[in-house]
DSSP file (Angstrom, degrees, kcal/mol; ACC not computed):
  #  RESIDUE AA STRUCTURE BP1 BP2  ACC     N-H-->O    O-->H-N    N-H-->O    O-->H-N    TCO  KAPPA ALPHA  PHI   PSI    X-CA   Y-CA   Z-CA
    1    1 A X              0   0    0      0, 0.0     3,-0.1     0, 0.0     0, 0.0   0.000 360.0 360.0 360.0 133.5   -3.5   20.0    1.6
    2    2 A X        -     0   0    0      1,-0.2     2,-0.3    62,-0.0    63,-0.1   0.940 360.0  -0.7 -92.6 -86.0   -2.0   16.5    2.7
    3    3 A X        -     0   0    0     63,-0.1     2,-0.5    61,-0.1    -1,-0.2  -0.729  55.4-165.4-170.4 132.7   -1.6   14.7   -0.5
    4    4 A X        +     0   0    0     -2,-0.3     2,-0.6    -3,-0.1     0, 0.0  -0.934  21.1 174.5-123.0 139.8   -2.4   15.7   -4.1
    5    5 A X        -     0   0    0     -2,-0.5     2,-0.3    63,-0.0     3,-0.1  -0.868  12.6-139.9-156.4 129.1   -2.5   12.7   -6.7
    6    6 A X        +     0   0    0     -2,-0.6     2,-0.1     1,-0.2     3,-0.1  -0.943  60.1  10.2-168.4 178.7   -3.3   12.5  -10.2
    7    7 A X        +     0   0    0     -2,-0.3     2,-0.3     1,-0.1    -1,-0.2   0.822  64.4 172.7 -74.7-180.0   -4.6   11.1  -12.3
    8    8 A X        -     0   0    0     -3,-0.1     2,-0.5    -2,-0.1    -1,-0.1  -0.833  17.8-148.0-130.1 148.6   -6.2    8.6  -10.5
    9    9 A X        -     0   0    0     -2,-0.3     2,-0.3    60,-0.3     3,-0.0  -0.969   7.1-157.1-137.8 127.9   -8.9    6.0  -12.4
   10   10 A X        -     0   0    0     -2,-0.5     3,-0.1    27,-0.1     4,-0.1  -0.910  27.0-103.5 -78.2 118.4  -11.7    4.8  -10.8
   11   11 A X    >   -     0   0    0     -2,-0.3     3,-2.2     2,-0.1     2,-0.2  -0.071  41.8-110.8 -41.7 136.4  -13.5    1.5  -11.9
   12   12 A X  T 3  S+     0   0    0      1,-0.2    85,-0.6    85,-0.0    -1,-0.0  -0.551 114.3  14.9 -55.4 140.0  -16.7    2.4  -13.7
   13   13 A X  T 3  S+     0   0    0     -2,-0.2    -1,-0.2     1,-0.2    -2,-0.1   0.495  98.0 163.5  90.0  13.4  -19.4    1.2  -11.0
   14   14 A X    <   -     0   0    0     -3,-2.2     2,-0.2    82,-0.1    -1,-0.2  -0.083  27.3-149.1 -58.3 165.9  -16.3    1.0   -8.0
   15   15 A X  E     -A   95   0A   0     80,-0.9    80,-2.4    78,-0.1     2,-0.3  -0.673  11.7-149.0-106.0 161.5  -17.4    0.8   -4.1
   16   16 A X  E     -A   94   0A   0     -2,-0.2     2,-0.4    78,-0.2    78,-0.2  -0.995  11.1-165.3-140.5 161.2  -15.0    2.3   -1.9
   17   17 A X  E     -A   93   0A   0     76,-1.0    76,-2.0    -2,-0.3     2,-0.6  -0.988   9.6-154.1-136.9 136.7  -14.3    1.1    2.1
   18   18 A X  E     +A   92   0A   0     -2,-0.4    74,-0.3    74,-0.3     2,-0.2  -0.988  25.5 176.6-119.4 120.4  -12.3    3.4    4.7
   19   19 A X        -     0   0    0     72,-1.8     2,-0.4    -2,-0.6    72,-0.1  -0.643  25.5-137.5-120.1 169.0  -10.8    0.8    7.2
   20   20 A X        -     0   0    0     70,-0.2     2,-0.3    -2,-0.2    70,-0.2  -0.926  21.3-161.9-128.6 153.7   -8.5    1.8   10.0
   21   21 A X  E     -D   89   0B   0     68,-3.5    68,-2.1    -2,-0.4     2,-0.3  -0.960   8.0-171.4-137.4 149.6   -5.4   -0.6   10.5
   22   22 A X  E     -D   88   0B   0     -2,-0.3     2,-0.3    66,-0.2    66,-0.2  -0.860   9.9-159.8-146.0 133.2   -3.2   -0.8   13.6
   23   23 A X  E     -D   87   0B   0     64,-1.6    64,-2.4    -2,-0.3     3,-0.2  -0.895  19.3-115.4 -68.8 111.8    0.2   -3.0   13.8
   24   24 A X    >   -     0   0    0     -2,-0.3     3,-2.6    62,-0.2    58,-0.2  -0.149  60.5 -71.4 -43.7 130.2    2.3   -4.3   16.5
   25   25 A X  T 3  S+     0   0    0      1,-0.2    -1,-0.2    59,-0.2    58,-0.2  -0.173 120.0   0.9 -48.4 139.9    5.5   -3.0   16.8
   26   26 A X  T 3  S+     0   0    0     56,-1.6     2,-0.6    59,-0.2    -1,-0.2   0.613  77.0 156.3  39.3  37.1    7.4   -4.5   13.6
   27   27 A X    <   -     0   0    0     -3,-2.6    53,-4.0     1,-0.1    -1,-0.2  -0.443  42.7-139.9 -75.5 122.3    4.8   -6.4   12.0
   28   28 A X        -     0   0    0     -2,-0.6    50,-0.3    51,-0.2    -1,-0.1   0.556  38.9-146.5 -72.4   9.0    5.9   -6.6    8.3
   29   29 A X        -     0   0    0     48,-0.1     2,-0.7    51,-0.1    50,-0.2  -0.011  44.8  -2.5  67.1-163.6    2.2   -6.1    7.3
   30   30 A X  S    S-     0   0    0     48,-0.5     3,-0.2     1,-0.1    -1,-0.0  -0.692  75.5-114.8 -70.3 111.9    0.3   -7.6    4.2
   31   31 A X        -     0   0    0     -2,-0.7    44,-0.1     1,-0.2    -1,-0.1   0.242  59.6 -51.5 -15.8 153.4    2.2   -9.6    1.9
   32   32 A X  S    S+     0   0    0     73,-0.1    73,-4.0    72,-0.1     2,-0.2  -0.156  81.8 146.7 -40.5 106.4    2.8   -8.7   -1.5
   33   33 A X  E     -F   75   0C   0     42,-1.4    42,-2.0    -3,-0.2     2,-0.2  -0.697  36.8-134.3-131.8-161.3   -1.0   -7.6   -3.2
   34   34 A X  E     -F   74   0C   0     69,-0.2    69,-1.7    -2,-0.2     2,-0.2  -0.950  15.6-134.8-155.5 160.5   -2.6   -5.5   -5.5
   35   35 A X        -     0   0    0     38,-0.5    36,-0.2    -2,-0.2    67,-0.1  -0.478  13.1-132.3-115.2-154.6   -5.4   -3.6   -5.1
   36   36 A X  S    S+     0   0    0     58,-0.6    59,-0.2    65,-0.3    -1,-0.2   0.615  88.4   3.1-117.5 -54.1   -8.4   -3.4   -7.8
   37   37 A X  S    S-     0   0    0     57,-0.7    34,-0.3    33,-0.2    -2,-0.2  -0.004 105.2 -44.7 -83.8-168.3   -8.5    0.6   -7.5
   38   38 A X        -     0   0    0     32,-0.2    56,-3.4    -3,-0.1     2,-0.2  -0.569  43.1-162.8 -67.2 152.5   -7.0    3.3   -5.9
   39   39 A X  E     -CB  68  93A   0     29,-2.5    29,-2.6    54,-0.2     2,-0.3  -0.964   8.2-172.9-125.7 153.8   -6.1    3.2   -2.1
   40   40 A X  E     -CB  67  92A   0     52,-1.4    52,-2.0    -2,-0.2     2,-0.3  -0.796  12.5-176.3-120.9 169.3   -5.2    6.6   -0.1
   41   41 A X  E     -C   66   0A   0     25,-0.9    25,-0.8    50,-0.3     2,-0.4  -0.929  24.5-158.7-152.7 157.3   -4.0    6.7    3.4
   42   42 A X  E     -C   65   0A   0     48,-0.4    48,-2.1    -2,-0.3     2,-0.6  -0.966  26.7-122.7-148.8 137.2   -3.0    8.6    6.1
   43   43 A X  E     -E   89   0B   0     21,-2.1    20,-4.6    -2,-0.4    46,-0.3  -0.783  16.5-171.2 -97.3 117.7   -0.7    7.6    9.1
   44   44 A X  E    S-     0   0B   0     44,-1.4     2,-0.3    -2,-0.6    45,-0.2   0.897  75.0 -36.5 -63.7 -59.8   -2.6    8.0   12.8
   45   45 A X  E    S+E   88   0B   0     43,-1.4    43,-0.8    17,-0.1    -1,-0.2  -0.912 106.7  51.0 176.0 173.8    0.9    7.3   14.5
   46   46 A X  S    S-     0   0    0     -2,-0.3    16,-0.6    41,-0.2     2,-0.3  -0.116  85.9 -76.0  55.8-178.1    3.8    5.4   14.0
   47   47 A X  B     -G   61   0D   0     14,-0.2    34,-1.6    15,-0.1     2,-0.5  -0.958  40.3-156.4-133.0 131.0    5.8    5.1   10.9
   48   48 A X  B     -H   80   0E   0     12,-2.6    12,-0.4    -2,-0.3    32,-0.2  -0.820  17.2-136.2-103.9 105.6    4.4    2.6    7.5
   49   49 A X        -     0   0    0     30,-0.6     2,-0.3    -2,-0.5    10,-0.3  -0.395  24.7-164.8 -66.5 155.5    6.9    1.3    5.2
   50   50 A X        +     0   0    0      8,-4.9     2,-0.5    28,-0.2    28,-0.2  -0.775  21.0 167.4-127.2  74.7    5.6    1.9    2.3
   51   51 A X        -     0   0    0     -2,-0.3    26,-2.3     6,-0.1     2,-0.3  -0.878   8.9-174.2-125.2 120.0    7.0    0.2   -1.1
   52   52 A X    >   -     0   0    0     -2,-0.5     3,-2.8     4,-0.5    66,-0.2  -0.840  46.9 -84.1-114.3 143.8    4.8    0.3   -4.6
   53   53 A X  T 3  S+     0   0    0     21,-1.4    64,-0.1    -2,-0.3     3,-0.1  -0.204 116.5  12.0 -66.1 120.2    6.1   -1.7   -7.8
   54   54 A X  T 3  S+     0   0    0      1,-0.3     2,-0.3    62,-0.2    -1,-0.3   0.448 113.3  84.4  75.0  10.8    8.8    0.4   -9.7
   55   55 A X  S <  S-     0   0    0     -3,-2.8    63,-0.3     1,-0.3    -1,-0.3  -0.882  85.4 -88.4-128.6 161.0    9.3    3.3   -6.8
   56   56 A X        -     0   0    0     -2,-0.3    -4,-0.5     1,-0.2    -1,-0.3   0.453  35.9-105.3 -24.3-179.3   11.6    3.1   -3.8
   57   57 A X        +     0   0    0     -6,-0.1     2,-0.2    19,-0.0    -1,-0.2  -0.718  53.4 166.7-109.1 157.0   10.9    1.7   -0.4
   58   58 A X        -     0   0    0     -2,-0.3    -8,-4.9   -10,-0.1     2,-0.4  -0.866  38.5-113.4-173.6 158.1   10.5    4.9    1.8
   59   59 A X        -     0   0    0    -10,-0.3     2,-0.8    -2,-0.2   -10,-0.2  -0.629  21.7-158.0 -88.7 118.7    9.1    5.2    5.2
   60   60 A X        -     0   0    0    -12,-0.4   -12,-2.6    -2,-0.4     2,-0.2  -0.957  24.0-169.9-106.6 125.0    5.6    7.4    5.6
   61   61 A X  B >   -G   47   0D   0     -2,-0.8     3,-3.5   -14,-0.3   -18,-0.2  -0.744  32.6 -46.5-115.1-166.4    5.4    8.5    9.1
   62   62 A X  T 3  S+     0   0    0    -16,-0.6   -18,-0.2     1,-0.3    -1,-0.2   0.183 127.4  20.9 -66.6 150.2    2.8   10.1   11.2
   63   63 A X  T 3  S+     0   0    0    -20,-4.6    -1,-0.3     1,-0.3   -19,-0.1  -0.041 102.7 111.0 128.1 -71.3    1.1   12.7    9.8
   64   64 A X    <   -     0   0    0     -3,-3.5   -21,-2.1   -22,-0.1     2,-0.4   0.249  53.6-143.1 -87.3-173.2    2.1   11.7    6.2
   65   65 A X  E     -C   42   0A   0    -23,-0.2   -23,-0.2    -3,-0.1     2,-0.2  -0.950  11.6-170.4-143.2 156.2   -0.1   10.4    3.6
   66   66 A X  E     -C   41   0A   0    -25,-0.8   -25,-0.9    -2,-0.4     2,-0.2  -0.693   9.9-169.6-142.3-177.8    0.7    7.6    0.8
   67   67 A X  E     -C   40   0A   0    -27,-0.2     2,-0.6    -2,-0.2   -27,-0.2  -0.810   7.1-158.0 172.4 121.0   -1.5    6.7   -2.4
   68   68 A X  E     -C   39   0A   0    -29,-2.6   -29,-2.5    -2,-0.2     3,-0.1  -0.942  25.4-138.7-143.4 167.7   -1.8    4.0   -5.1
   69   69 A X        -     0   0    0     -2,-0.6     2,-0.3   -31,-0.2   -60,-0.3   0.938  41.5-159.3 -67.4 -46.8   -3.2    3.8   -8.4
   70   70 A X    >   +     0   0    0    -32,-0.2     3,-1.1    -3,-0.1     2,-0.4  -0.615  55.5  89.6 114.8-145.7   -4.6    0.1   -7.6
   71   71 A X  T 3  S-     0   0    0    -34,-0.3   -34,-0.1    -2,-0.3   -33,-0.0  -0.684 106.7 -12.3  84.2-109.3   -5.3   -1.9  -10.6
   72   72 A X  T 3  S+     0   0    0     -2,-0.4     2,-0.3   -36,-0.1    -1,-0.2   0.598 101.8 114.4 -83.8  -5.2   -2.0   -4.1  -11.9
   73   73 A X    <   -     0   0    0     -3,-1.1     2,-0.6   -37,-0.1   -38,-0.5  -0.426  65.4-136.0 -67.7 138.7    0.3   -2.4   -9.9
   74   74 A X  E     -F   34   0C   0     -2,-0.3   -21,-1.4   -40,-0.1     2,-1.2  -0.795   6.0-153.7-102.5 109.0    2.0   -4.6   -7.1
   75   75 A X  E     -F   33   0C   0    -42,-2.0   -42,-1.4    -2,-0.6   -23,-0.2  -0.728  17.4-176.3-101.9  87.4    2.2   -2.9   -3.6
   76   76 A X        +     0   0    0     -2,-1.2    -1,-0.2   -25,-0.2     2,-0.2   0.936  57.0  23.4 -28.3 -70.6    5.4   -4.8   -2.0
   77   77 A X        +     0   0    0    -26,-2.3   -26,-0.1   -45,-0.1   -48,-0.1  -0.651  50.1 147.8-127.1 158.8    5.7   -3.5    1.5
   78   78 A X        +     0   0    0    -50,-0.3   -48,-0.5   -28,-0.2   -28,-0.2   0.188  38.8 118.7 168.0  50.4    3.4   -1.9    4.2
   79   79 A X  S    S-     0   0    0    -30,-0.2     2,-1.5   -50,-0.2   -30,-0.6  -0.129  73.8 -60.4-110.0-158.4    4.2   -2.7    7.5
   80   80 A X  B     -H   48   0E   0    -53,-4.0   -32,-0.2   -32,-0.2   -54,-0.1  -0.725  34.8-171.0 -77.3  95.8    5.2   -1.4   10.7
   81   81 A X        +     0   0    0    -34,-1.6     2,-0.3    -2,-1.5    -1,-0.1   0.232  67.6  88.7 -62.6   9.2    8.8    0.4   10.0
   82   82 A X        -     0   0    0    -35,-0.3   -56,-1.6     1,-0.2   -55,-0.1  -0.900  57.1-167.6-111.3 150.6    9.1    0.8   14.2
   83   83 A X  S    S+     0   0    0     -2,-0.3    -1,-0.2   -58,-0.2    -3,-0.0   0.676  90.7  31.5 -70.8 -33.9   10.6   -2.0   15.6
   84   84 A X  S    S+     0   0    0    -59,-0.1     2,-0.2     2,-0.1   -59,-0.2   0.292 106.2  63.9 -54.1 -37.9    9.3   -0.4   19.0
   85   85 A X  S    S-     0   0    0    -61,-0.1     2,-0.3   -38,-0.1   -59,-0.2  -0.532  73.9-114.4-125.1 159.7    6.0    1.5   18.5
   86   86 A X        -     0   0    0     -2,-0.2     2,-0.6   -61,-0.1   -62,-0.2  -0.700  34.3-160.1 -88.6 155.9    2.6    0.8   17.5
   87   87 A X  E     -D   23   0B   0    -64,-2.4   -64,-1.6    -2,-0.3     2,-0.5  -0.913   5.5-165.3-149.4 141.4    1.7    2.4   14.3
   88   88 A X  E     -DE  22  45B   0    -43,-0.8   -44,-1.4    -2,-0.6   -43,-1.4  -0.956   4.4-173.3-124.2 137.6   -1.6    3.0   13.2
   89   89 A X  E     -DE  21  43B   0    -68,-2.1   -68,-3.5    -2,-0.5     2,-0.3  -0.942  15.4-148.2-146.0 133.6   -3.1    4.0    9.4
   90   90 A X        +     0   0    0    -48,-2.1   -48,-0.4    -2,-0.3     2,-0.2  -0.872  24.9 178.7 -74.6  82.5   -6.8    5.2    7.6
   91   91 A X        -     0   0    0     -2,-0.3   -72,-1.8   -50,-0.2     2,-0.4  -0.770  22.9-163.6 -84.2 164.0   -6.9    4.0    4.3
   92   92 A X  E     -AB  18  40A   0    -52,-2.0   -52,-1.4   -74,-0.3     2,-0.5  -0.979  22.0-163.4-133.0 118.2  -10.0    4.6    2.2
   93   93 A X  E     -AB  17  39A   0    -76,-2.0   -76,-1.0    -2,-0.4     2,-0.3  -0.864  15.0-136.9-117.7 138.5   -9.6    1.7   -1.1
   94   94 A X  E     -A   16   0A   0    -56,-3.4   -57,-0.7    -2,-0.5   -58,-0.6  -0.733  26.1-161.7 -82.7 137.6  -11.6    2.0   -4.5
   95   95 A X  E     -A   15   0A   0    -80,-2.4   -80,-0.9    -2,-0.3     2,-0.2  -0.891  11.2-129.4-131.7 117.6  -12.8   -1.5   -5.3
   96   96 A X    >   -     0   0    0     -2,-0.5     3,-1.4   -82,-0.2   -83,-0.1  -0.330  42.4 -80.4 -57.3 132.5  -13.9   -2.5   -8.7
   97   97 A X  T 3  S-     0   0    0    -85,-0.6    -1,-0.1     1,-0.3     3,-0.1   0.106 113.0  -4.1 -52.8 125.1  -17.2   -4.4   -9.2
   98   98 A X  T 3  S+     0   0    0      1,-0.2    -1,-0.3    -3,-0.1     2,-0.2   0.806 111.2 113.2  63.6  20.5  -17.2   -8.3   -8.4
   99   99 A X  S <  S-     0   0    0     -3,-1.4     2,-0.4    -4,-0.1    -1,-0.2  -0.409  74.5-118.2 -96.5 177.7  -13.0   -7.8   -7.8
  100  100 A X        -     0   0    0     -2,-0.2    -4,-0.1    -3,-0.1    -3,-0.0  -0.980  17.1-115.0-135.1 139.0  -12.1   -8.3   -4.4
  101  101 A X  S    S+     0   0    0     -2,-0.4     2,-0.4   -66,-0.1   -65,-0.3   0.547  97.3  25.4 -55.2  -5.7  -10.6   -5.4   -2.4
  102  102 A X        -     0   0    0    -67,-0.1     2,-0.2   -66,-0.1   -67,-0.2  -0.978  64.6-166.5-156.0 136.2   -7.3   -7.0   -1.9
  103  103 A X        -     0   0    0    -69,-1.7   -69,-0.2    -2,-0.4    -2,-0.0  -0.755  17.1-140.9-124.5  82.7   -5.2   -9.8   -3.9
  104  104 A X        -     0   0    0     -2,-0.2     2,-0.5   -71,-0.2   -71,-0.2   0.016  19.8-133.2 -51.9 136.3   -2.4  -11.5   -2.6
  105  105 A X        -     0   0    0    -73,-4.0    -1,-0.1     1,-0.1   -73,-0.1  -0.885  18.8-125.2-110.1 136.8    0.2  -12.0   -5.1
  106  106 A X     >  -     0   0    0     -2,-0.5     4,-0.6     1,-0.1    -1,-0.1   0.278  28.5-108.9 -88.2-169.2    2.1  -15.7   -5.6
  107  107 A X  H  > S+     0   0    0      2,-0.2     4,-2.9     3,-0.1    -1,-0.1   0.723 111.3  65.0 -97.5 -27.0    5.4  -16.3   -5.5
  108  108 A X  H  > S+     0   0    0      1,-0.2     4,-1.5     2,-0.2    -1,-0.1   0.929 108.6  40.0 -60.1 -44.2    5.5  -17.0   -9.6
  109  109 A X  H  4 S+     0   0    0      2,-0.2    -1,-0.2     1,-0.1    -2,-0.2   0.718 105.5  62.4-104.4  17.4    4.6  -13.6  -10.5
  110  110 A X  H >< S+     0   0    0     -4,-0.6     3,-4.3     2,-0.2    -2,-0.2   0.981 113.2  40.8 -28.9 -91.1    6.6  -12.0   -8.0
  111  111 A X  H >< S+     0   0    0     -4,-2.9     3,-1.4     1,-0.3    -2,-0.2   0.687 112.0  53.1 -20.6 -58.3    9.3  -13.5   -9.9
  112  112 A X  T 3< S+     0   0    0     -4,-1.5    -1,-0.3     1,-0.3    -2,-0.2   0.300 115.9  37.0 -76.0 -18.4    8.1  -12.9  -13.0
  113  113 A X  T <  S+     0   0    0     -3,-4.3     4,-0.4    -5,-0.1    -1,-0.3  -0.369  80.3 115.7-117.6  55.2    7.6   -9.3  -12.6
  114  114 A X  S <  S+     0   0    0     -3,-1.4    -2,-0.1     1,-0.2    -3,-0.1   0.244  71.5  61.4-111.5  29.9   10.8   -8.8  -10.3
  115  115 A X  S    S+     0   0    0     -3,-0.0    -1,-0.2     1,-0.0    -3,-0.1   0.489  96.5  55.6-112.2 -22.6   12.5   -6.6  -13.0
  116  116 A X  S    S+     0   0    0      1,-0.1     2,-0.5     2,-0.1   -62,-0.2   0.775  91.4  96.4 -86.3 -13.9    9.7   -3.9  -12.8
  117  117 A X  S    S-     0   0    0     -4,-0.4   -64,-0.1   -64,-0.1   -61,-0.1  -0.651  80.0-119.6-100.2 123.1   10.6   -3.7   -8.8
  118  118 A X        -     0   0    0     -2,-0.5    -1,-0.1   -63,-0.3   -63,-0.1   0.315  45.7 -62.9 -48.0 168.5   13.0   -0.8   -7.9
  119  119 A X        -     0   0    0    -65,-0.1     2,-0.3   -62,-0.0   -65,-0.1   0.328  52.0-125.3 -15.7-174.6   16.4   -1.3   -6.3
  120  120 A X        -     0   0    0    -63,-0.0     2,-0.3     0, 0.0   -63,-0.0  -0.427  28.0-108.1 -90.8 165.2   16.5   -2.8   -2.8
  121  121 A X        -     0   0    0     -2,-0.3     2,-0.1   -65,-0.0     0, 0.0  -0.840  32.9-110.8 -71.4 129.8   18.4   -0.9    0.1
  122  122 A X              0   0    0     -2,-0.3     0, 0.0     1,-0.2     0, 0.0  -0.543 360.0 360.0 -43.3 127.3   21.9   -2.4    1.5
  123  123 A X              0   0    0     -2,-0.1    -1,-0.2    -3,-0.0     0, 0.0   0.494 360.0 360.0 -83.2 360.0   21.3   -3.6    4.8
């Protein structure tokens, strides 16, 4: 078993879409969204950081598998963690009816939720 996760909700009447993503070495990825559903993943190569609203930042590399509930939760970070490498991801995302699979999140409620978002790392 790669990845066990529960519970999980699905939107009553969701779609779901399995896209494959590949990144340029150190591409910082999608800006701060949120997704309407769940997303799973799995890393093809390379290494994704990986940072969900109220957990660490941590590093998924190849192999590993990642997972989020979707809905209000705010999914920071998901880029390329190689400065070097190309890095490549499946994820498969549940999308609630008439939502749209992905929602970039402003810079106000960043703010405005920046108490719910774990620590930082020293650099």
């Amino acid at each position: 078993m790669l990845q066990d996760a529960a519970p999980i909700t699905v939107p009553e009447g969701a779609s779901a879409m399995t896209i494959h993503v590949e990144w340029d070495p150190g591409d910082p990825g999608t800006p701060p969204h949120r997704h309407s559903g769940p997303a799973f993943g799995y890393v093809v190569e390379g290494a994704v950081r990986f940072e969900l609203e109220g957990e660490p930042e941590r590093v998924v590399e190849a192999g590993g598998t990642f997972w989020e509930p979707g809905g209000d939760v705010i999914h920071y970070q998901d880029g390329n963690a190689l400065p070097d490498a190309r890095t490549r991801f499946v994820v498969t995302m549940m999308c609630a009816p008439g939502k749209p699979m992905l929602e970039l999140v402003d810079e106000k409620e960043l703010a405005e939720r920046a108490h719910l978002r774990a620590p930082r790392p020293i650099d």
